[in-house]
C-alpha positions as CSV (number, residue, x, y, z in Angstrom):
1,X,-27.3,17.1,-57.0
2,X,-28.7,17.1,-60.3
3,X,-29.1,13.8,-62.6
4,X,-28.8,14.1,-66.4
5,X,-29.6,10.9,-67.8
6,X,-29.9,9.9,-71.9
7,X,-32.0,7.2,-73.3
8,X,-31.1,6.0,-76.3
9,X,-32.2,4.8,-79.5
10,X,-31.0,4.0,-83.0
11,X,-31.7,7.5,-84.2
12,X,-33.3,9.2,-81.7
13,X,-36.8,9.5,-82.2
14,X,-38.7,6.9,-80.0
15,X,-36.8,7.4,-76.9
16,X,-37.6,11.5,-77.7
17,X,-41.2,11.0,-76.3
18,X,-39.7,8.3,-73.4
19,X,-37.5,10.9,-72.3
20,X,-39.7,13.6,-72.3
21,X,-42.1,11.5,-70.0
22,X,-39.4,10.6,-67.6
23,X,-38.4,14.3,-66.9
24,X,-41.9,15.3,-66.5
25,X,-42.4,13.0,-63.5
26,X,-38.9,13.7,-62.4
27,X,-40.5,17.6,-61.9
28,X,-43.5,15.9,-60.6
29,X,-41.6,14.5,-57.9
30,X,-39.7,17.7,-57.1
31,X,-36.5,16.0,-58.5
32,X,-33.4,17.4,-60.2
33,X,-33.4,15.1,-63.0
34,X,-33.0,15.5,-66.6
35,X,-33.3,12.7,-69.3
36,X,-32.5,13.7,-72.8
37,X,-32.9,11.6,-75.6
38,X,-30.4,10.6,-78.7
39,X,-29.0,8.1,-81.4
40,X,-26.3,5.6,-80.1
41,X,-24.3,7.5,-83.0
42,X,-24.1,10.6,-81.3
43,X,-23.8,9.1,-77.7
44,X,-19.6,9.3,-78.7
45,X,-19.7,12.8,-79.1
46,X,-22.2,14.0,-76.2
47,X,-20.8,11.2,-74.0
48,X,-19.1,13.2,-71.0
49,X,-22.8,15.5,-70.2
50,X,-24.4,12.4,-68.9
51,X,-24.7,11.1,-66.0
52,X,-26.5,7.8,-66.6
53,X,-27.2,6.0,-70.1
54,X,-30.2,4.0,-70.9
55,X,-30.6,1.6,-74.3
56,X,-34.0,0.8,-75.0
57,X,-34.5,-2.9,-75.7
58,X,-34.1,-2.7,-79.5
59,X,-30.7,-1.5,-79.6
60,X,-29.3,-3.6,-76.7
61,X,-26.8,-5.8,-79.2
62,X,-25.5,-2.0,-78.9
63,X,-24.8,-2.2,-75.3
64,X,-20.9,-3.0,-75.1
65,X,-20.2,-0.5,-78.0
66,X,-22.0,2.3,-75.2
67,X,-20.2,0.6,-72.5
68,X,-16.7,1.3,-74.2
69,X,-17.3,5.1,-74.3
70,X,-19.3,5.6,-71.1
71,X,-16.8,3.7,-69.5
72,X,-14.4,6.9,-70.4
73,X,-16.4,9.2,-68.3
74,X,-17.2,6.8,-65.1
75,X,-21.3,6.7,-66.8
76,X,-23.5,3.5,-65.7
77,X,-25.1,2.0,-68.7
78,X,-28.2,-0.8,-69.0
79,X,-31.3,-1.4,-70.5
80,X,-34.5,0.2,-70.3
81,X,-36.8,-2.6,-68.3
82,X,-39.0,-4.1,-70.8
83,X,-42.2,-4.0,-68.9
84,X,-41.9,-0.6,-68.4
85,X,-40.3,1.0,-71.7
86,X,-43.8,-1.2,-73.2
87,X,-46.2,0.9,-71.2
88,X,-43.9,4.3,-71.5
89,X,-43.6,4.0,-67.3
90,X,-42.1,6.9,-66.9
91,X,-42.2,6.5,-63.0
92,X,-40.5,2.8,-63.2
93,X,-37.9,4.3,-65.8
94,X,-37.4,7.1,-63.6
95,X,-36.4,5.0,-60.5
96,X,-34.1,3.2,-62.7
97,X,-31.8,6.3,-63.6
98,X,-31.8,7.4,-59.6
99,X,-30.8,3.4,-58.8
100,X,-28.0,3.9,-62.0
101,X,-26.4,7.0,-60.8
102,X,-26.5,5.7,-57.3
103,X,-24.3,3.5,-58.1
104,X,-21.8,6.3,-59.7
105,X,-22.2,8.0,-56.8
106,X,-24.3,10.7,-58.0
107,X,-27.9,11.5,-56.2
108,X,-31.4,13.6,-57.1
C-alpha cells in the first residue's frame, strides 16, 4: 500500500527540498512512499490526499490548528524530529512517516 505523506511549513519552501529528499530514499528503499511538501495554509484544502502530516519544528505552535483538520480525514500529525530535520535525514524522517501511518493503519 502506498504512503503519501506532506511536510509542512509556513509557506512551503523549506520543507520543498526536505520532501524531495525523503521520497528519494523512499525509492531507494524500493518503497511506495510519496512526501509532498506545502504551507499549513493550504494543508485545509489538500487535507484528505494525505496519509500522514509532518510540521517542521518552526511551525509546531501550528500543530493543534493541523490536528483539527487532519483529525477530519483519520491523518496522524507530529513534528519533524529535530535532530534529523537539522541534518535533512531523509532516512530518519522517512522512518517516521512509515511509524505515523502505522499507526492509521496504513503500510509501504
Amino acid at each position: 500500500m502506498a504512503i503519501h505523506g506532506v511536510i509542512l511549513c509556513s509557506w512551503g519552501a523549506t520543507s520543498s527540498a526536505l520532501a524531495k529528499k525523503v521520497t528519494d530514499e523512499a525509492k531507494k528503499q524500493g518503497l511506495d512512499v510519496t512526501v509532498d511538501a506545502g504551507g499549513t495554509g493550504e494543508f485545509k484544502k489538500k487535507a484528505e490526499g494525505y496519509d500522514v502530516a509532518l510540521l517542521e519544528p518552526q511551525v509546531r505552535h501550528l500543530k493543534k490548528e493541523v490536528e483539527t483538520i487532519a483529525e477530519k480525514y483519520n491523518i496522524p500529525v507530529d513534528i519533524v524530529d529535530m535532530q534529523a530535520f537539522a541534518l535533512m535525514d531523509a532516512k530518519k524522517i522517512l522512518n517516521q512517516i512509515i511509524e505515523l501511518a502505522k499507526k492509521s493503519g496504513k503500510e509501504a
